[in-house]
PyMOL Python script that loads the backbone (N, CA, C, O; Angstrom):
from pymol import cmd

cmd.read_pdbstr("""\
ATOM      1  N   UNK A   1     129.157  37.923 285.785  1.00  0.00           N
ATOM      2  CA  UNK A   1     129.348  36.505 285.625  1.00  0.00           C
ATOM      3  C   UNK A   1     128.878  35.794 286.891  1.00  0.00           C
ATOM      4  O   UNK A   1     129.648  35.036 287.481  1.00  0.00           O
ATOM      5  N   UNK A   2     127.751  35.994 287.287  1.00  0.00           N
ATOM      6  CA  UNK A   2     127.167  35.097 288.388  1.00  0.00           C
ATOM      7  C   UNK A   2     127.148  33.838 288.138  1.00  0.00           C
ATOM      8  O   UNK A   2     127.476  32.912 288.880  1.00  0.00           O
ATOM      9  N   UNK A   3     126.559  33.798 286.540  1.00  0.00           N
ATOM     10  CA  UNK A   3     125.974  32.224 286.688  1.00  0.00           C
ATOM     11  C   UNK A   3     126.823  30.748 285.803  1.00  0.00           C
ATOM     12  O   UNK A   3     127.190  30.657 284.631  1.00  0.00           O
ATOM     13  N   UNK A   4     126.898  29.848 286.831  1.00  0.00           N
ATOM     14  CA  UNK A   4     127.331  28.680 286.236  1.00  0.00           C
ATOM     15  C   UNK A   4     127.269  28.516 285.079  1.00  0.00           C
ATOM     16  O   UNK A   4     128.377  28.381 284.559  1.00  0.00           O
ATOM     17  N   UNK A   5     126.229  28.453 284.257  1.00  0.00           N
ATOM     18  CA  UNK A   5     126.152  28.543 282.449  1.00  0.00           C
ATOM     19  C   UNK A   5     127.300  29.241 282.095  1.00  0.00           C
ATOM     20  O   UNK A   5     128.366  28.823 281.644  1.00  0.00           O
ATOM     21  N   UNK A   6     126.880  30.516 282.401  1.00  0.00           N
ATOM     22  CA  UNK A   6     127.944  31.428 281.563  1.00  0.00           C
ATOM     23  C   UNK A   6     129.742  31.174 281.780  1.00  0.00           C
ATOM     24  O   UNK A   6     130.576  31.643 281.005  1.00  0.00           O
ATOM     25  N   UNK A   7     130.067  30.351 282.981  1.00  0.00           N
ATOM     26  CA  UNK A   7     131.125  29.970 282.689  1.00  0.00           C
ATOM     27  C   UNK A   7     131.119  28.810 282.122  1.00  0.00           C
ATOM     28  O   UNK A   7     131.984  28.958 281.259  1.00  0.00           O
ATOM     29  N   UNK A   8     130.618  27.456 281.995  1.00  0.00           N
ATOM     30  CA  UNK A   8     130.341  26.972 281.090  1.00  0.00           C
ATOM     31  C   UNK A   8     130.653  26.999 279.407  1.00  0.00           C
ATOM     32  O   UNK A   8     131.402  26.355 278.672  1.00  0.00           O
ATOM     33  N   UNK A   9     129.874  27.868 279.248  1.00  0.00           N
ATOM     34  CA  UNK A   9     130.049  27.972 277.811  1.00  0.00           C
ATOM     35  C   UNK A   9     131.538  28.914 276.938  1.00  0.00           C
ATOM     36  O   UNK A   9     131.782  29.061 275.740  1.00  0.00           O
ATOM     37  N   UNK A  10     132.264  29.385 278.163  1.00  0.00           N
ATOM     38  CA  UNK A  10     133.571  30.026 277.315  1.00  0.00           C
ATOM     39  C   UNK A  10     134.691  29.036 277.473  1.00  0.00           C
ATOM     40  O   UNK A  10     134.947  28.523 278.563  1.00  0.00           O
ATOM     41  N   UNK A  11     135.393  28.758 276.303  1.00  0.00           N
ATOM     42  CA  UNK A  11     136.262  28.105 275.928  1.00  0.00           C
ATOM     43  C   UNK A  11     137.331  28.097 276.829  1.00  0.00           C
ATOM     44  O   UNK A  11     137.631  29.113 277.456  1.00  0.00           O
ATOM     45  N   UNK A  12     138.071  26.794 276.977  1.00  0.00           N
ATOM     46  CA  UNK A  12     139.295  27.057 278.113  1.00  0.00           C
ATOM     47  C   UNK A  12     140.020  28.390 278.237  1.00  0.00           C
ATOM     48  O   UNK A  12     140.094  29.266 279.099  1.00  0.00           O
ATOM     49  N   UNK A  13     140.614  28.147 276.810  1.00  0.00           N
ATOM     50  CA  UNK A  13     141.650  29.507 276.817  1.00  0.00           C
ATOM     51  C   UNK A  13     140.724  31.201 277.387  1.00  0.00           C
ATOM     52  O   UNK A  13     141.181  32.095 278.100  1.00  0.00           O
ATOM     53  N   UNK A  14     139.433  31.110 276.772  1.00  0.00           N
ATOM     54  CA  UNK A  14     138.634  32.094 277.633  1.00  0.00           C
ATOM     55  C   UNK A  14     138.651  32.353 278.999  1.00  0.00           C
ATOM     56  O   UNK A  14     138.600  33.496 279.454  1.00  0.00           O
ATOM     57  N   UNK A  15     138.730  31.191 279.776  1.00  0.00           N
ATOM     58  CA  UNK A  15     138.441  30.863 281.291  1.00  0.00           C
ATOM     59  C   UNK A  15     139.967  31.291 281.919  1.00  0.00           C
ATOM     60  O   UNK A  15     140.015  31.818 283.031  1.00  0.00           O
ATOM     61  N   UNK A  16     141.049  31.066 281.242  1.00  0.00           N
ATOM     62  CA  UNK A  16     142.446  31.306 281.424  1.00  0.00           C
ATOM     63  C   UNK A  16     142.328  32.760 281.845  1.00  0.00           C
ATOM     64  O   UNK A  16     142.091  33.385 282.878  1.00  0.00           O
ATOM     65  N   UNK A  17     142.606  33.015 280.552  1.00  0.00           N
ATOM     66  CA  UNK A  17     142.064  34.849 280.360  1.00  0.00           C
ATOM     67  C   UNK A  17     141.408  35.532 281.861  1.00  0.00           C
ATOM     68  O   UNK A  17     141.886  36.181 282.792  1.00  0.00           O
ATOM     69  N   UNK A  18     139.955  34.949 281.488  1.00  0.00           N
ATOM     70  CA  UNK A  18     139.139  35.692 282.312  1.00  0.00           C
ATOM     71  C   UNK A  18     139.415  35.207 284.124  1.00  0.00           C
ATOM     72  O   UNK A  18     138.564  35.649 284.896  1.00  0.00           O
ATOM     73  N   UNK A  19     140.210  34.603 284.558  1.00  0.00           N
ATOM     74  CA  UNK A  19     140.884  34.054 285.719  1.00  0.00           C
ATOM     75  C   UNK A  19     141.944  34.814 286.111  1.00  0.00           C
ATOM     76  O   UNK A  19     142.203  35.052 287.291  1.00  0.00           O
ATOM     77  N   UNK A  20     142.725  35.302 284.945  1.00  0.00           N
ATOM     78  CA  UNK A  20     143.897  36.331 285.788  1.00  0.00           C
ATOM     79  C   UNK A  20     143.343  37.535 285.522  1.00  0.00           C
ATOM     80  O   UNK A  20     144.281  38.148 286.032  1.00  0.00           O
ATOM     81  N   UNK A  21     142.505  38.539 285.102  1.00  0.00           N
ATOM     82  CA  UNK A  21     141.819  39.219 284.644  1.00  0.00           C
ATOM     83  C   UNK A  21     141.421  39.384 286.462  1.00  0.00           C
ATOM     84  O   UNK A  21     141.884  40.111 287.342  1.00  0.00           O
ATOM     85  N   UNK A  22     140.589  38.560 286.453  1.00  0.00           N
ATOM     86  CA  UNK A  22     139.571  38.514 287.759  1.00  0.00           C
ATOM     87  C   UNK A  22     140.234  38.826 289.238  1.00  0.00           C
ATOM     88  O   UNK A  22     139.879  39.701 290.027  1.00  0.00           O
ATOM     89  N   UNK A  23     141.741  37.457 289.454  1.00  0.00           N
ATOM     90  CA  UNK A  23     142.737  37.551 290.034  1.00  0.00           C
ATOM     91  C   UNK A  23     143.547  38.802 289.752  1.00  0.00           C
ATOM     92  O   UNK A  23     144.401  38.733 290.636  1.00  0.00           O
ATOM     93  N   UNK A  24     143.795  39.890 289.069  1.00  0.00           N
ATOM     94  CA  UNK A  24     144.465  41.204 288.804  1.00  0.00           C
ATOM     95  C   UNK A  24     143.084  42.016 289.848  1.00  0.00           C
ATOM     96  O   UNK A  24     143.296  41.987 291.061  1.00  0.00           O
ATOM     97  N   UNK A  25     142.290  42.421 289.567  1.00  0.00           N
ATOM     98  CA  UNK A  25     140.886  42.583 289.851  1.00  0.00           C
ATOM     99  C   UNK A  25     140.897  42.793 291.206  1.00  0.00           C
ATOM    100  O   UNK A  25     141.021  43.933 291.654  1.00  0.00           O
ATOM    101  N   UNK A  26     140.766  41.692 292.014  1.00  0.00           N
ATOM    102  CA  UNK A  26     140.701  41.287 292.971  1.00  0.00           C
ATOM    103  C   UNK A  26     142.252  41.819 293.919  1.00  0.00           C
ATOM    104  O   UNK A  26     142.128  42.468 294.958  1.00  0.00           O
ATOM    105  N   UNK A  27     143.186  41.557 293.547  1.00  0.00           N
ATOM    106  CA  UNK A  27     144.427  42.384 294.362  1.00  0.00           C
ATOM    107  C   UNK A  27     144.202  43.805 294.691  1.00  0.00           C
ATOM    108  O   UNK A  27     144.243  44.434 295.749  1.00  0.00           O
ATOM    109  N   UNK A  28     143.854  44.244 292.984  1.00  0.00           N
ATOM    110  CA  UNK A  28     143.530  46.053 293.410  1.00  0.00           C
ATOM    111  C   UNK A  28     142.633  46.245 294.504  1.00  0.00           C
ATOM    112  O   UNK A  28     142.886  47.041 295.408  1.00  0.00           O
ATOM    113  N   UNK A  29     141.312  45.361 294.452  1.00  0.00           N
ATOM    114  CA  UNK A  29     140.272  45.609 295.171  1.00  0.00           C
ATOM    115  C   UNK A  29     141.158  45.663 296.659  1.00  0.00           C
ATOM    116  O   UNK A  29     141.435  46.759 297.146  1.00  0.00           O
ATOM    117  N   UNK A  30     141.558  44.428 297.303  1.00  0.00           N
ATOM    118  CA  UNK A  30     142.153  44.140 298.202  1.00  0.00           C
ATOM    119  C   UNK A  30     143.135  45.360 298.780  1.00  0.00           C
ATOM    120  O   UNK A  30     142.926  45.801 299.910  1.00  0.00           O
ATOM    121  N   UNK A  31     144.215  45.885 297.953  1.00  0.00           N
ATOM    122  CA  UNK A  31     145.027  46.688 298.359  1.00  0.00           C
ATOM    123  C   UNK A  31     144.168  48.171 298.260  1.00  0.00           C
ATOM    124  O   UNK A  31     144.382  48.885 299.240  1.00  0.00           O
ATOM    125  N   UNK A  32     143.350  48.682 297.370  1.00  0.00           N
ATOM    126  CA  UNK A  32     142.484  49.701 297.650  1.00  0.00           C
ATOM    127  C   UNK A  32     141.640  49.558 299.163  1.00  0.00           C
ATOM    128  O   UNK A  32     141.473  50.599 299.798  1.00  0.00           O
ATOM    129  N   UNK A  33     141.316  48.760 299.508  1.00  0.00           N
ATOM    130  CA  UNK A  33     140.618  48.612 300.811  1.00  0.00           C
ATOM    131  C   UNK A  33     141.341  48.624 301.901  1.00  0.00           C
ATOM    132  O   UNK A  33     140.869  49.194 302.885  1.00  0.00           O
ATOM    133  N   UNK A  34     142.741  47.958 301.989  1.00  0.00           N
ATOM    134  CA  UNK A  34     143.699  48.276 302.898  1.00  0.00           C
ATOM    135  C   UNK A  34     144.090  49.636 303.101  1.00  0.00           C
ATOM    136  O   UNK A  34     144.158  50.058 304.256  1.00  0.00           O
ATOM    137  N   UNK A  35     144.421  50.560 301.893  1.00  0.00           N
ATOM    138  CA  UNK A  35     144.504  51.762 302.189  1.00  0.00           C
ATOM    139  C   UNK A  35     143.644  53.079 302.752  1.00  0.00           C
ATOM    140  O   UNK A  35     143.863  54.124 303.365  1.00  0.00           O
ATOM    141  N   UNK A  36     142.184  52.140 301.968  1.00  0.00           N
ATOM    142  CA  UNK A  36     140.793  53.165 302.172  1.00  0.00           C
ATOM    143  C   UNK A  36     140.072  52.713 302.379  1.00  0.00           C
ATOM    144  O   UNK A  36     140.608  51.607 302.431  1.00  0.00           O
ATOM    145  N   UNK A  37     138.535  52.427 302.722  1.00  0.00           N
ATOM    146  CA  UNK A  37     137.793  51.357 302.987  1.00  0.00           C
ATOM    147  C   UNK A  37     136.862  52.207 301.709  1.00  0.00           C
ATOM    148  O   UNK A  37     136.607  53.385 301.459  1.00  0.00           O
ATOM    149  N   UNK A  38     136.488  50.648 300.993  1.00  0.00           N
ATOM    150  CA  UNK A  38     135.702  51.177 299.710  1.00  0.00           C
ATOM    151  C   UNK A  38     134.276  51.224 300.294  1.00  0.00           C
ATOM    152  O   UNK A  38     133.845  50.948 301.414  1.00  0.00           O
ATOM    153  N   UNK A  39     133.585  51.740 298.971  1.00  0.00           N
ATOM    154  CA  UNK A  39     132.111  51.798 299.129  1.00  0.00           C
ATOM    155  C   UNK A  39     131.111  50.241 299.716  1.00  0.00           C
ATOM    156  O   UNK A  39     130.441  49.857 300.675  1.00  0.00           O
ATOM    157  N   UNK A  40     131.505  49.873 298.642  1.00  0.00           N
ATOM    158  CA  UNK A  40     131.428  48.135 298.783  1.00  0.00           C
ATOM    159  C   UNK A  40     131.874  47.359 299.147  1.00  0.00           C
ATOM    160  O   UNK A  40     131.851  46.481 298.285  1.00  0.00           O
ATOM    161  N   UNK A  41     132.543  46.908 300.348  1.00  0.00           N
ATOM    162  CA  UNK A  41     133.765  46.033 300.476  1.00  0.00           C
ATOM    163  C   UNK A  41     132.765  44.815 299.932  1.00  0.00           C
ATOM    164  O   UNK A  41     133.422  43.985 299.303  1.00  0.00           O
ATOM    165  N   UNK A  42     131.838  44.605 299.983  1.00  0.00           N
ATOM    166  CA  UNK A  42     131.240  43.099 299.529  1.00  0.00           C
ATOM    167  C   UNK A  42     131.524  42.439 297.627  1.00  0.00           C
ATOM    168  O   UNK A  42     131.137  41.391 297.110  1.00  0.00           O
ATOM    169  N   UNK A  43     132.294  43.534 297.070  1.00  0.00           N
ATOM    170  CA  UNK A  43     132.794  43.107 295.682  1.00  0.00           C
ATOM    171  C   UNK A  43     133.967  42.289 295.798  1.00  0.00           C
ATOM    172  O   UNK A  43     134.244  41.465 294.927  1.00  0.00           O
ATOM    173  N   UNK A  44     134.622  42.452 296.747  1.00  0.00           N
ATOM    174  CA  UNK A  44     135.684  41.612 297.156  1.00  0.00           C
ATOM    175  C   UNK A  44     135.067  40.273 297.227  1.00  0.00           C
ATOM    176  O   UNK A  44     135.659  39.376 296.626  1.00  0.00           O
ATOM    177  N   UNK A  45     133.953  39.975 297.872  1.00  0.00           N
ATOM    178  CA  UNK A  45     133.655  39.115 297.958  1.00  0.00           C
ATOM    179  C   UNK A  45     133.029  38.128 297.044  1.00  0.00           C
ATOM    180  O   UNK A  45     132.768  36.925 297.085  1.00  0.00           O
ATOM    181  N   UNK A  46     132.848  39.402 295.952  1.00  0.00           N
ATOM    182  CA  UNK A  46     132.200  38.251 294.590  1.00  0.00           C
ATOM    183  C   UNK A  46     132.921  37.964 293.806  1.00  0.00           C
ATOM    184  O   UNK A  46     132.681  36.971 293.120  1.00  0.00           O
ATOM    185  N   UNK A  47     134.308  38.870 293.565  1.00  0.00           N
ATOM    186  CA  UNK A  47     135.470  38.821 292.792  1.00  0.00           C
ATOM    187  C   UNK A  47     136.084  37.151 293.535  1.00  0.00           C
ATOM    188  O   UNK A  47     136.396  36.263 292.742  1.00  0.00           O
ATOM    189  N   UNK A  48     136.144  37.013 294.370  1.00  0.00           N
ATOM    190  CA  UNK A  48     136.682  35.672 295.038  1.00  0.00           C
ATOM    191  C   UNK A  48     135.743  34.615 294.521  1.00  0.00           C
ATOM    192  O   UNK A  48     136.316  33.781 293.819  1.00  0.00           O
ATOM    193  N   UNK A  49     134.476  34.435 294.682  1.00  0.00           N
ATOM    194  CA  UNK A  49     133.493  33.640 294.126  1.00  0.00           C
ATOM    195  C   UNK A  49     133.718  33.286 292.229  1.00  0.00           C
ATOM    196  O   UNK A  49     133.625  32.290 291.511  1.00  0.00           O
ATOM    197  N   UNK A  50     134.077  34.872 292.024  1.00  0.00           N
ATOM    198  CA  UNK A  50     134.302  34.747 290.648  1.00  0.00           C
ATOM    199  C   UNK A  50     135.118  33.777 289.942  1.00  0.00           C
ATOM    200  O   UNK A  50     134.833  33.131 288.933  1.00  0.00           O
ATOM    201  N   UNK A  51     136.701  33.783 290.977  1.00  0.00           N
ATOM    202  CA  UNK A  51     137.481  33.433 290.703  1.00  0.00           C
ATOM    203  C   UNK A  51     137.581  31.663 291.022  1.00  0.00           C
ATOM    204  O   UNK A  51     138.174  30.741 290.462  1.00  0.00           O
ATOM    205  N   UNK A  52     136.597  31.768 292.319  1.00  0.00           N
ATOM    206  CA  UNK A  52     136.818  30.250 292.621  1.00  0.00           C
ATOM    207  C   UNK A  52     135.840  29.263 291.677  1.00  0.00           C
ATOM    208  O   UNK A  52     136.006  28.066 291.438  1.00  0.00           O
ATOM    209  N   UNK A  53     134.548  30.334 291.126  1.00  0.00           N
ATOM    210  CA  UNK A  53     133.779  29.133 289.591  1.00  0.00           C
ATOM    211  C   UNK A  53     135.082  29.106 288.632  1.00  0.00           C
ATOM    212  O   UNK A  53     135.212  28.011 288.084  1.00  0.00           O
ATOM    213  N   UNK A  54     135.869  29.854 288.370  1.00  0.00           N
ATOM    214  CA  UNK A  54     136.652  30.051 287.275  1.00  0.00           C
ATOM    215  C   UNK A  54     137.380  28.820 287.567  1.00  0.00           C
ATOM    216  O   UNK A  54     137.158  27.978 286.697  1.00  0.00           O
ATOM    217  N   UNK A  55     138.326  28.339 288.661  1.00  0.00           N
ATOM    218  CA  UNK A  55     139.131  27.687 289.127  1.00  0.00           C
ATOM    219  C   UNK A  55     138.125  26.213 288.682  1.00  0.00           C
ATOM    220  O   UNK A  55     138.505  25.342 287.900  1.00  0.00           O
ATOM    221  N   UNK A  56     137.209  26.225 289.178  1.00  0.00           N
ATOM    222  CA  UNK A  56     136.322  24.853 289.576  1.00  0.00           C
ATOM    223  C   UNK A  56     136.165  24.287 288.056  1.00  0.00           C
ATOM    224  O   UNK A  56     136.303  23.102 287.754  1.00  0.00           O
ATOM    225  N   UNK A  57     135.850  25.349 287.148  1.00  0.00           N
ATOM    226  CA  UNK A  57     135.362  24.610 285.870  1.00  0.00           C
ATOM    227  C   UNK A  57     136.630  24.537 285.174  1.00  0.00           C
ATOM    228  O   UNK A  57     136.566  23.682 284.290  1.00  0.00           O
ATOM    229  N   UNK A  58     137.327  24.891 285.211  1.00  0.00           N
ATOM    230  CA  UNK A  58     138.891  24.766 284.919  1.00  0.00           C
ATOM    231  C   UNK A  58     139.634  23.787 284.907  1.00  0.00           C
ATOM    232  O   UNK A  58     140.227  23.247 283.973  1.00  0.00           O
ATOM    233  N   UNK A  59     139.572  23.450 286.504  1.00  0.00           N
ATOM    234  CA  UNK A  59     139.934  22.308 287.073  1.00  0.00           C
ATOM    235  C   UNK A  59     139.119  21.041 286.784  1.00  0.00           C
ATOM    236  O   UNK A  59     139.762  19.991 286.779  1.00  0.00           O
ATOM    237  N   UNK A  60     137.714  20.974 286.528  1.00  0.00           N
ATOM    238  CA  UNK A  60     136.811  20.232 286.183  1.00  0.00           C
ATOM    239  C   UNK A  60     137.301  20.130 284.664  1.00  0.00           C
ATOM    240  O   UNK A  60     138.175  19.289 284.877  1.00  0.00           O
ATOM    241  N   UNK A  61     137.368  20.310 283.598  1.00  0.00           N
ATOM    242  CA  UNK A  61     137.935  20.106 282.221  1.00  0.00           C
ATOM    243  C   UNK A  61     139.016  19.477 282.397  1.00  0.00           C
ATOM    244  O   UNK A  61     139.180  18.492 281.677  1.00  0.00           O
ATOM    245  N   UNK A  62     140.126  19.834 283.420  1.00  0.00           N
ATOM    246  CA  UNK A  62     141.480  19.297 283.139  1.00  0.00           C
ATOM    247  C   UNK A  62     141.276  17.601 283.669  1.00  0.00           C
ATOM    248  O   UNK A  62     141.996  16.689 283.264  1.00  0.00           O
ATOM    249  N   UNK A  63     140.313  17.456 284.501  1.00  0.00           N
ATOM    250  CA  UNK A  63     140.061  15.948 284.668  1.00  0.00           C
ATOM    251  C   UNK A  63     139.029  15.320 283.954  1.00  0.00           C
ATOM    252  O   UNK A  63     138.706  14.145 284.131  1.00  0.00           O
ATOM    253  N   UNK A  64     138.468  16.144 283.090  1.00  0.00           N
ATOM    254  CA  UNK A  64     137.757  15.341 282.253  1.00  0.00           C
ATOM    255  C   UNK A  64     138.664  14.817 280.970  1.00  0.00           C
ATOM    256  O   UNK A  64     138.400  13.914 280.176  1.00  0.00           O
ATOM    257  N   UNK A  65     140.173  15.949 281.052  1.00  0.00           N
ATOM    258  CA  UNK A  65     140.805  15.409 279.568  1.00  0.00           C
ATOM    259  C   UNK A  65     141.642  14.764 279.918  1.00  0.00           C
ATOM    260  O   UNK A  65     142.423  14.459 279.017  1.00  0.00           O
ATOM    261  N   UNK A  66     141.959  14.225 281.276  1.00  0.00           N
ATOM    262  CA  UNK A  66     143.097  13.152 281.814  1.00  0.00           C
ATOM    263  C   UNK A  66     141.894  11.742 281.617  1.00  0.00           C
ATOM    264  O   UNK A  66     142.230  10.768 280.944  1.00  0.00           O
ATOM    265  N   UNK A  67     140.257  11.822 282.414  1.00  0.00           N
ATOM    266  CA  UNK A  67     140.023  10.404 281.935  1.00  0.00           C
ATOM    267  C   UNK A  67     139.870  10.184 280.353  1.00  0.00           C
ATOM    268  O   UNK A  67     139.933   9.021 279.954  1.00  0.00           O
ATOM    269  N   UNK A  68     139.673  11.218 279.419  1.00  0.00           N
ATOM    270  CA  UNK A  68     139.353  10.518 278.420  1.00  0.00           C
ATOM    271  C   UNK A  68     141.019   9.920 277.482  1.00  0.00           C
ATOM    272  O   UNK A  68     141.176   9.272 276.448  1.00  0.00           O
ATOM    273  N   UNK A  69     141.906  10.478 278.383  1.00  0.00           N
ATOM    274  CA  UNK A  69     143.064  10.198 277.827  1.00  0.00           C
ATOM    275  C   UNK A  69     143.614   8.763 278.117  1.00  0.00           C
ATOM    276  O   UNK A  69     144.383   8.176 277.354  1.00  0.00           O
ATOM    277  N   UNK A  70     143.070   8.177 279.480  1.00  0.00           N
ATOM    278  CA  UNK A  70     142.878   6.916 279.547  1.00  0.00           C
ATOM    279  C   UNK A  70     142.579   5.844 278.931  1.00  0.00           C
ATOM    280  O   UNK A  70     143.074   4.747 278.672  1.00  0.00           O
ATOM    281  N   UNK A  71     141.345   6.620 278.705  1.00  0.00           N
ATOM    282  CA  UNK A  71     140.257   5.361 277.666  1.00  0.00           C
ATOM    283  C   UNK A  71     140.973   4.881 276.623  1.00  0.00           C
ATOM    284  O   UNK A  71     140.466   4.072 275.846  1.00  0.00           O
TER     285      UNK A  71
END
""", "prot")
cmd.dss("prot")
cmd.show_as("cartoon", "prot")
cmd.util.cbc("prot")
cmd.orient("prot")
């Protein structure tokens, strides 16, 4: 899930999902590396990226359905 599109196009409740999914993910990674140093420590670093598009378009919907709730 690199690319902007592809989060894009999955449905909120998808983005929910795939956010604690990512966030579960990301702890193991974290506490596996504290104990051992992995092959990759740089997955840590995309798992965070992962999580912060997840957050952004997330957060971006929830203010698009507060202005149209205005109108």
């Amino acid at each position: 899930m690199k690319q902007k599109s592809v989060v894009k196009e999955l449905s909120t409740s998808e983005i929910k999902e795939r956010l604690e999914e990512e966030k579960k993910q990301l702890t193991k990674l974290k506490f596996n590396h504290a104990v051992s140093p992995l092959e990759n420590p740089m997955k840590i670093n995309a798992y965070k990226k992962n999580v912060a598009r997840l957050e952004t378009e997330l957060r971006t919907r929830i203010i698009k359905e507060k202005a149209e709730l205005k109108k």
